[in-house]
N, C-alpha and C positions, 0 to 999 in steps of 0.2 A: 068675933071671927079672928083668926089667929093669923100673923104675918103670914106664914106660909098659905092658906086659904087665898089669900088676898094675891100671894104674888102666884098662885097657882092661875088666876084668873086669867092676869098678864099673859102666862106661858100657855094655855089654852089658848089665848085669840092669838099670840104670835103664832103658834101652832096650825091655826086656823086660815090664818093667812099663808102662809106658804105651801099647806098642803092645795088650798086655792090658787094660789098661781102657778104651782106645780101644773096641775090638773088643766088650766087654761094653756100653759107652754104646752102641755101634751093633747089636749086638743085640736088647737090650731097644726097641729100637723097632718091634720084630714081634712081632705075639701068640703067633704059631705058637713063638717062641724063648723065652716066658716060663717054662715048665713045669720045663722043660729045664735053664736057669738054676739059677732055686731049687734041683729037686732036686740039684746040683752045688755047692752049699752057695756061692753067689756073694755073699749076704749078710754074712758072716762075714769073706771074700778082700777084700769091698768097703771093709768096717768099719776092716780095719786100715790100707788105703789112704789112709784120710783122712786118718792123719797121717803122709804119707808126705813126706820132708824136702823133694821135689820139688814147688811149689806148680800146676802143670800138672796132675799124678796127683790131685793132693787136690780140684782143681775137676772133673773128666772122672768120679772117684769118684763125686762129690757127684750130677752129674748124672747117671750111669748107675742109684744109688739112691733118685732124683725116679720116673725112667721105670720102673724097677719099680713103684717105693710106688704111682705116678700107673694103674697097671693096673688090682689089685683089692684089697678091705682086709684079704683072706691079707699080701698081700706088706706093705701096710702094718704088720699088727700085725706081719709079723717084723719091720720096721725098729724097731718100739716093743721087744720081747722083747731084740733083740740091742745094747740100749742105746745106739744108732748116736744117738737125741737130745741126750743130754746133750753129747756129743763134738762135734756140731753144732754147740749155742746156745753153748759156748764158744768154736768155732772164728770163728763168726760176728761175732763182737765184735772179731776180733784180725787176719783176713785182709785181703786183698785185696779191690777190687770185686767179681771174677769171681768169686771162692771166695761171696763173700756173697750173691752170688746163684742160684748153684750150692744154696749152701746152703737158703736162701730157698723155694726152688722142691721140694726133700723136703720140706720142714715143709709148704707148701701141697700136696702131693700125700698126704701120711700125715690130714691135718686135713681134708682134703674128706668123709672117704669116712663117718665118721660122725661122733656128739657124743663118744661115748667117746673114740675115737682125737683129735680136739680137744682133750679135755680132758687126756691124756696129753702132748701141746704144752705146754698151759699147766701143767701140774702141773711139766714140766724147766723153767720160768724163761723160756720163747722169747717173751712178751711185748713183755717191758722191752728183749731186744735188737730186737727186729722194732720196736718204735716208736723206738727211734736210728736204727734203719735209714730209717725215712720221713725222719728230717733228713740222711740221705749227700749227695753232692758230685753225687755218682754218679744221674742219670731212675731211670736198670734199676734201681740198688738199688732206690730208692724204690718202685717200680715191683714188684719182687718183691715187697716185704717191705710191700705193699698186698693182695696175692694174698693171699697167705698169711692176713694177719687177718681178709680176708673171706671164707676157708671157714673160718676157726675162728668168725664171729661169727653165720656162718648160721646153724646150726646150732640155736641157742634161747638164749633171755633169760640163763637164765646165763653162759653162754659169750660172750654179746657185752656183759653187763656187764661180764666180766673183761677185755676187751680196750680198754672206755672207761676202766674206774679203772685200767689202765697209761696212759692218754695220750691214746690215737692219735686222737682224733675231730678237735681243734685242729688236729695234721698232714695230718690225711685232709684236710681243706679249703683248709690250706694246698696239698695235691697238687692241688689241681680247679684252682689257681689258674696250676699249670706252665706253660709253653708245649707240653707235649709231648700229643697227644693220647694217647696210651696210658695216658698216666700219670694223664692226667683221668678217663678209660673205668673204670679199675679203681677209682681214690678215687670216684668218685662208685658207683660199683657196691657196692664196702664201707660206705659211710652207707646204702644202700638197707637194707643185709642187718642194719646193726646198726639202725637205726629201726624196720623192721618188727614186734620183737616188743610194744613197750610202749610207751603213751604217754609214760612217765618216759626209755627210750632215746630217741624221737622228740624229746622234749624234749631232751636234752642236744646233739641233734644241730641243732637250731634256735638253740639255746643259745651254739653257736659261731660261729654266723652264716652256717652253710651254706646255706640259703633263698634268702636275696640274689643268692650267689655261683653256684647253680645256674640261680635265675630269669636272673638276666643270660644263661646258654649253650644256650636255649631253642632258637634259631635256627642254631645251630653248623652247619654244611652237613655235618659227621662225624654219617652215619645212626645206627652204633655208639653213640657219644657221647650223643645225643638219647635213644636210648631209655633209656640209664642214668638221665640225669637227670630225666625224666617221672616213669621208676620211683622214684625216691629221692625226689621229690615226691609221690608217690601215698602210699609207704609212713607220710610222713609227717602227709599229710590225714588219713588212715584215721581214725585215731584219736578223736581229738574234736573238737567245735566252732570251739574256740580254735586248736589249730594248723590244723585247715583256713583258720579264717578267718586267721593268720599265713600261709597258701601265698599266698592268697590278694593280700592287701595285699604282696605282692613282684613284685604287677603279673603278673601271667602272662597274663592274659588282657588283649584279644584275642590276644595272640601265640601261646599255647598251642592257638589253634586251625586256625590253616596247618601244624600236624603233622598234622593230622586229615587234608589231601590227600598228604603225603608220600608218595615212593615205595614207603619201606621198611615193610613190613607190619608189626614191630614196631613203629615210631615210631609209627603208627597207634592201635596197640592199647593202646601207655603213655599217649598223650594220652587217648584215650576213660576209660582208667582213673582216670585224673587227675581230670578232669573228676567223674565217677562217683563219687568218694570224696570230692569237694566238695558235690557236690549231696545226696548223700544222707542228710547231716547233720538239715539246717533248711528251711524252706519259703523263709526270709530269702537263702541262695546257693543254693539252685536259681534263686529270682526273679533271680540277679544271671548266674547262667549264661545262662539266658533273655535276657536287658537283653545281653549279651556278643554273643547270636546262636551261642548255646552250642548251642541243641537242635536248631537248624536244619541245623548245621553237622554234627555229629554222624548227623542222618539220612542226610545225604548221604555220609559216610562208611560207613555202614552199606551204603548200597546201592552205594559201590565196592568190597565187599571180600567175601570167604569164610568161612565157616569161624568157628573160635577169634577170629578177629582182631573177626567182629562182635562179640563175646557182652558187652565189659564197655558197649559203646555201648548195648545191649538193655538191660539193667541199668540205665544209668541212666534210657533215659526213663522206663520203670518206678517208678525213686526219684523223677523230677521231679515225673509226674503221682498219685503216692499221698500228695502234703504236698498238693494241695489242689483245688479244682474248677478253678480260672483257671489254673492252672499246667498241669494236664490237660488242659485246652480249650489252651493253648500246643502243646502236643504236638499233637493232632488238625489245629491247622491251619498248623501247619510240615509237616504230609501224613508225619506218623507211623504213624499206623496201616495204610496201605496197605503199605510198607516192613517194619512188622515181622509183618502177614499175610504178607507175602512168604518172611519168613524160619520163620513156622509152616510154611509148605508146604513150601518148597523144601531147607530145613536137611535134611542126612542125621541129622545125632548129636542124641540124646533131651536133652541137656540142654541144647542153643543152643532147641530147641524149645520143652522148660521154662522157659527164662528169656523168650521171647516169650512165648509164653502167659501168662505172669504180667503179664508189663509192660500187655499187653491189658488182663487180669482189673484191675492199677491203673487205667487208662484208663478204662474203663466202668464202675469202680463208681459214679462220684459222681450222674448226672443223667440222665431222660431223653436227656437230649440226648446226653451224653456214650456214653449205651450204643446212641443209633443208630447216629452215627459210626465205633463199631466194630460192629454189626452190619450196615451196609449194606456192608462190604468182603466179606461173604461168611464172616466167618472163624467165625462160630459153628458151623457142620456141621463145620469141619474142626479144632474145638478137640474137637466130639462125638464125632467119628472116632477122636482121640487117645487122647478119654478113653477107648471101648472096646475101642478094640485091645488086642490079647492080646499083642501084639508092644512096645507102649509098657513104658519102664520105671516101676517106683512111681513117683515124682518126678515122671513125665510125667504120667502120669494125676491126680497130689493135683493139682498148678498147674493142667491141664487143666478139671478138676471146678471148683476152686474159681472159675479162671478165670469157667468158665458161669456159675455161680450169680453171679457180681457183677455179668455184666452183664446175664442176666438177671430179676434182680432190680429191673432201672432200668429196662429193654428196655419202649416200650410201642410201638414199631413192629412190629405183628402181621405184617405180609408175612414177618420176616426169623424171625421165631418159628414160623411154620406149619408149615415142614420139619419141626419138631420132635415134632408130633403123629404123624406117622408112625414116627420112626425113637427117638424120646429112651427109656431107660428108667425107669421106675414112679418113681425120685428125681431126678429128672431134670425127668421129665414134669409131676410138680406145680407146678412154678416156673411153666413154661409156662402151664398152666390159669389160674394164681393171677395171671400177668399179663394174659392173656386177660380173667379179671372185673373188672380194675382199670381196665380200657379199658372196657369195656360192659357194666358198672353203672350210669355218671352218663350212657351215652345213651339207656337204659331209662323208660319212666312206666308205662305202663298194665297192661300186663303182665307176671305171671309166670311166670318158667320154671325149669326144673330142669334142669340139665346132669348127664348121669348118662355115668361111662364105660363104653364096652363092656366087656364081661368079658374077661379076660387083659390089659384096657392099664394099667387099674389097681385094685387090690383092691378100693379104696373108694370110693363113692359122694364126688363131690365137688359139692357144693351150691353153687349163684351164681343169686342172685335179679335178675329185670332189670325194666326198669319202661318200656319204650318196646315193642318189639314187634318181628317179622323183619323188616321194611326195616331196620333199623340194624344189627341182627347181622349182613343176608346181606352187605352192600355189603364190613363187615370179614373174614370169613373165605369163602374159597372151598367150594361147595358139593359138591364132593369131598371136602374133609377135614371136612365137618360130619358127612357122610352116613358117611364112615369111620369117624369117633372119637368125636363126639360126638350123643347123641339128647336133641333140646330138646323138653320134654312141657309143655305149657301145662296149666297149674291154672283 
């Protein structure tokens, strides 16, 4: 047999193997082909491929064991059992671009699916390489090996502390500053996920000077982009005071409020969130959202859009108008209240409904004034509606309920109160009475009367002494519902 015969061999099984792992990379990309795989022990064939002398085989490996892990967290935990990690975070430090991102992309497919399997990552060492990786030559690298720490650092406080005391928060910001939009999209998407659990990570992420660097890309015409960095602003408002008011001082506003017409119904919903997370702090940045043209601008977003996308904009007039009576009175006449009656009625899902209802219920508690405003919209019959329906979830009915009672409790515009005598129940009903005497007490002299309710509207006798006479009661209540509900007996 002649040298060539011989090394023809070699180049047939080379050959054999990669049109092999080709063919398993391009399987694994059908669900239907997953089962199937596995049970054919593809895991184990995959494992030894990685170190296979040919650096082709070993990257085409890599990625046919992303697409499996990236399925379901069966297939992950085999990649964890069949110790395919360690052989990874080694190879990763010593190959090529492509192998490294190859690689890159298993670690983010195995670390998305839960916190266990994350921490399995970081227990092999794959940290310290994933944050050299954020300094490569190489966007993609960078670019993987961004993926990656932001499903290990979603996850919860622990796991995205482990990922800041390897490094990477310095470089995560360093990436936002790339030219490459993808590579902005994921860095900025991984300070979202590691800020979010705690002020102390929020803080570190402030701490690097990420604030600045995102407030500048506000405006970015990349819809993707935008909603990253709203969100990584939001995450970091949440918290307290002081970082809100740090988002804040990075100048965002006004400009964070031409997201509020963006096309893209995410950018929509990050800005309102944004905004929501500031205000809901202090009475001090609501007033500066307000001074911004913050709540105005937000209603009007409210009323372009559907769905999920209203709900954090609800939410915050809610936060604006519960810090205080002028803030509240803000809201009523930027024509709030009609907007989020709109959305009590019209909303299909019980908790977009919940959260107006509430925001109402802030609205109206503070002042006459404030509870006619939201009663002259109509909306009290259809928050009473809510409250009794058998069909509302708890959470609809608590907001609903408390909703009424705030406003009224303020409510002394009797026209929008009288539906209630007919239709309100027995805890319900008394608010109503009790505003009822609050009004026509002081129009009262001469006369006393006793207001007694009919039997079945309410158990007890509710006593209201008046002192003027029936020209002032009848002008206030229609004499259908006197004659209905209540019988006035003069002493």
């Amino acid at each position: 047999m002649s040298q060539r015969q011989v090394l023809q061999v070699f180049e047939q099984y080379q050959k054999a193997r990669t049109q092999f792992v080709q063919m398993v990379a391009e399987l694994a990309t059908r669900p239907q082909n997953i089962e199937t795989l596995q049970n054919a022990g593809v895991m184990s064939l995959l494992r030894t491929l990685l170190l296979d002398v040919v650096p082709t085989i070993q990257q085409t490996a890599a990625l046919a064991l992303g697409r499996l892990a990236n399925y379901n967290d069966d297939l992950a935990e085999a990649v964890v059992k069949c110790d395919i990690l360690p052989q990874l975070v080694y190879s990763l430090a010593e190959q090529n671009r492509f192998y490294k991102k190859a690689a890159a992309f298993v670690l983010r497919a195995v670390g998305k699916h839960s916190p266990q399997l994350a921490q399995a990552i970081v227990d092999c060492g794959a940290l310290d390489t994933l944050v050299i990786c954020l300094e490569d030559f190489d966007p993609g690298v960078k670019e993987a090996a961004a993926w990656a720490l932001r499903y290990i650092a979603r996850h919860n406080a622990e796991l995205s502390q482990a990922v800041v005391d390897a490094g990477a928060v310095p470089l995560l910001v360093l990436c936002i500053q790339e030219p490459e939009i993808a590579l902005k999209r994921i860095a900025a998407s991984a300070l979202s996920d590691i800020a979010k659990h705690s002020p102390e990570l929020a803080q570190t992420v402030v701490d690097a000077g990420a604030v600045a660097h995102l407030a500048q890309m506000i405006l970015n015409p990349d819809a993707k982009l935008k909603h990253q960095i709203l969100s990584a602003l939001s995450q970091v408002s949440k918290h307290s005071v002081d970082l809100a008011e740090m988002v804040v001082e990075a100048e965002i506003f006004p400009v964070v409020l031409t997201c509020l017409k963006d096309k893209d119904e995410y950018v929509k919903k990050n800005a309102s969130t944004l905004i929501r997370e500031i205000a809901k702090h202090t009475p001090e940045l609501s007033q500066l959202v307000v001074n911004a043209g913050g709540v105005a601008a937000v209603i009007d977003c409210i009323g372009s859009c559907k769905g999920n996308t209203r709900l954090p904009g609800i939410m915050m007039l809610g936060y604006v108008a519960a810090h205080s009576e002028n803030l509240a009175m803000a809201v009523i006449i930027s024509k709030g209240v009609p907007q989020l009656s709109v959305c009590l009625s019209e909303e299909p899902e019980d908790h977009i409904k919940a959260a107006a209802a509430w925001a109402l219920g802030q609205i109206g508690r503070h002042t006459p004034e404030h509870a006619r405003a939201v009663a002259v919209t109509n909306t009290l019959p259809v928050l009473l509606s809510l409250y009794m329906s058998t069909e509302s979830s708890e959470d609809l009915q608590v907001k609903s309920k408390k909703a009424i009672k705030n406003i009224l409790q303020k409510c002394t515009y009797l026209p929008a109160l009288e539906p209630f005598l007919y239709d309100a129940p027995p805890n319900i009903l008394k608010h109503v009475v009790g505003q009822f005497s609050k009004v026509l007490y002081p129009l009262c002299q001469n006369v006393d009367f006793e207001i007694r309710c009919e039997a079945s509207i309410i158990p007890l006798d509710i006593q209201i002494h008046f002192c003027r006479g029936w020209t002032a009661i009848n002008h206030l209540i229609t004499e259908q519902s006197y004659i209905l509900i209540l019988k006035f007996t003069a002493e």
